[in-house]
Steps between C-alpha positions, in 0.01 A plus 500: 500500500384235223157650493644864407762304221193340399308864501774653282535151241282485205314239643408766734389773247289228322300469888448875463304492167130544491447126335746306732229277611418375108857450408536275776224302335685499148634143577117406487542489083805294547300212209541808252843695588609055430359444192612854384902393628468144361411642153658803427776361349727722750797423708476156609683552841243766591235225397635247704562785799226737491258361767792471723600864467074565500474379850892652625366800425128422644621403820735769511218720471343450824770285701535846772097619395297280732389406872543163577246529741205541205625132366366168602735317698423129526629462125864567551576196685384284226633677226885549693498091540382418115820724410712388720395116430610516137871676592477155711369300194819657343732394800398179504429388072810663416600820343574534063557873456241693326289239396441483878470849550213519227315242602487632844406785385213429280354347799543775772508834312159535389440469911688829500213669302260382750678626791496868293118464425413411871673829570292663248169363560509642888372807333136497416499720184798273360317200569153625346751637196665147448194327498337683240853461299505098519124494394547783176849288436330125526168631300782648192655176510122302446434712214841474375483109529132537357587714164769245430287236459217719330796626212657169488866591633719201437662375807882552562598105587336157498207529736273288352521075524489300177212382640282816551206632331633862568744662251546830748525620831506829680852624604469866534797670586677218745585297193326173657140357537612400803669724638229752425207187630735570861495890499087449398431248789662812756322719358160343493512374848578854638217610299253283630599618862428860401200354362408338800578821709359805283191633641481779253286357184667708265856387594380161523344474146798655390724203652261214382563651224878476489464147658287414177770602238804323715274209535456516076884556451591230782288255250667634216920371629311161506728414791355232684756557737402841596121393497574209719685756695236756599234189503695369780563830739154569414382153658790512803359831563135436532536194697632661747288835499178380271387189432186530362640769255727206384217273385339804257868590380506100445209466277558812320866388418389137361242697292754702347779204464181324256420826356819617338595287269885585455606567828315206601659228242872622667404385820356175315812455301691578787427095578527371168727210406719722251533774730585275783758322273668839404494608865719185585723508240607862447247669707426613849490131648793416376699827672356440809612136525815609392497786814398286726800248459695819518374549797600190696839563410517757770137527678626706782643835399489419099761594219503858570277857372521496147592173408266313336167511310427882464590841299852559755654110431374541096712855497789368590474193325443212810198362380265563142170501649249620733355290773136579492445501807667777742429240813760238360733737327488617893561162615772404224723853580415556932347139603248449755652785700440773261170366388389483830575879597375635164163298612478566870619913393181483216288300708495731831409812270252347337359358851512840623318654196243228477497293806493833769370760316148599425561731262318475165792686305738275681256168371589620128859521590517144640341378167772686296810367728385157504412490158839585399638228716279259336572619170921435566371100559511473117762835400807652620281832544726638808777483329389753245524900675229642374244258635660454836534894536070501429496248795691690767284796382163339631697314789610877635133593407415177714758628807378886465136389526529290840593787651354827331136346394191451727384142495194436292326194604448231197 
């Protein structure tokens, strides 16, 4: 009975059009449907609302068009409890109306777009489709990044230290250096696992290729952060599947730290007495010692989603100023118990990705999830939606590949 109401909806008449399977992949250019909706200058409800009504009418699209059987099971378990542990968070730290309820939500939707992707990328053409979208969308972004520094585009805030030798930074369209470092780091370590995997020398000179310019624009956000970042997967990664491809990285890495004289002086500065002086009195240092006395004041559950240190508690006016760091903004607003389930839920994908798997596509995908994870250890990165949706992309590409891809040994 719901399958024939379903038939007879539009939803069903879009199914029945010759391109259904790409316009389920529209969601795919979600970094350029944002910036288009964040400045337009249109309707600022339908800014604030449009990626909810995006994936409403996403998931409405195939909630009665699939077999469950043709979906990986062993997910849902893990997933269910991470949801249900924050409506405990919220049942334990206390409930403040729709502060709450945003907070909350900029935690667990983006999970939502996963859950649609994983039912996407059971179909082979779709997957093959998608990846080819996230590898033309990350190489646009490079050049964009790239030309910005070539033509000089002034930045939109204060991204640069008093300090610095630099006077700009690459942006492109995500407004941020870092925020745009974080969407690079994904994309890089995804390509790298295509890299790995390609046995076509075409397609593979072609991706080396791409690699090269994300690698360029990556250098260009001068976010040590984000290089840190994808330093760090890269090195958790290869201890555990190749060592002795860890000591070449190594060396080539300290070559290029001596070699590049800009990018190299903000890691030097990074430890200078001025910049560790402004770090402690207005800087990072300073917020974090201020989050972690937060923190003791209620270690357990915390003050509640929303509530402190990030873009929900500076909207409705609780606090002024971002954490920098998502890990004690997590501790500050759920306590141990939500940092602990957003680590063990993170943790077990990644160890399934990384730890289980084979795969050499699957390799690239650990680098970009852990990266990002890294990368939050100095930002509040998850709490911004377009970066977050990026990362449930590649962890339902992660999910779709355990079961779907053939094992290649590495």
């Amino acid at each position: 009975m719901i399958s024939k109401a379903f038939a007879r909806s539009p939803f069903g008449r879009i199914k029945q059009m010759p391109y259904y399977d790409s316009i389920t992949l529209l969601p795919l250019f979600y970094i350029f449907f944002d910036y288009l909706f964040r400045f337009s200058g249109g309707n600022a409800l339908l800014v604030q609302l449009w990626d909810e009504l995006a994936l409403i009418f996403f998931i409405s699209l195939i909630a009665f068009d699939f077999d469950s059987r043709r979906l990986p099971k062993w997910w849902k378990v893990p997933t269910a409890l991470f949801f249900l542990s924050g409506i405990a968070g919220i049942a334990a730290s206390g409930y403040f109306g729709r502060s709450t309820l945003d907070g909350y939500r900029l935690i667990y939707q983006p999970i939502l777009w996963g859950i649609y992707f994983i039912r996407i990328f059971s179909k082979e053409d779709s997957r093959k489709k998608a990846i080819d979208i996230l590898i033309i969308t990350g190489t646009f972004i490079s050049l964009h990044a790239i030309a910005q520094i070539v033509f000089k585009v002034p930045m939109q805030g204060n991204w640069v230290d008093t300090t610095d030798v630099i006077s700009l930074r690459a942006f492109s369209v995500l407004g941020s250096p870092n925020s745009l470092g974080s969407i690079l780091i994904m994309h890089i370590g995804f390509l790298a696992g295509l890299i790995w995997a390609e046995k076509d020398k075409g397609k593979k000179a072609v991706y080396i290729f791409c690699e090269l310019l994300a690698l360029a624009a990556l250098y260009f956000t001068y976010s040590r952060g984000a290089m840190l970042a994808l330093a760090g997967a890269t090195v958790i990664l290869l201890l555990i599947k190749n060592r002795r491809l860890l000591l070449y990285l190594s060396f080539a890495g300290a070559g290029l730290i001596l070699l590049i004289d800009k990018g190299a002086y903000r890691f030097y500065n990074l430890v200078s007495p001025d910049t560790i002086s402004n770090m402690l009195k207005d800087g990072r240092l300073s917020k974090w010692a201020f989050a972690f006395c937060e923190f003791l004041r209620n270690p357990a559950f915390g003050k509640g989603y929303g509530q402190f240190g990030g873009s929900i508690a500076i909207k409705y006016g609780i606090t002024d100023f971002y954490t920098d760091n998502f890990y004690l903004k997590t501790l500050v607003e759920n306590g141990l118990f939500g940092l602990i389930a957003f680590l063990l839920f993170a943790g077990y994908f990644i160890y399934r990705f990384a730890g289980e798997s084979d795969n050499r596509i699957q390799m690239g995908v650990s680098i970009a999830l852990i990266a990002f994870l890294l990368h939050n250890l100095v930002d509040n990165l998850y709490g911004i939606p377009v970066l977050t949706f990026y990362y449930y992309i590649y962890f339902a590409m992660g999910i779709s590949l355990i079961k779907h891809v053939p094992k290649e040994v590495v």
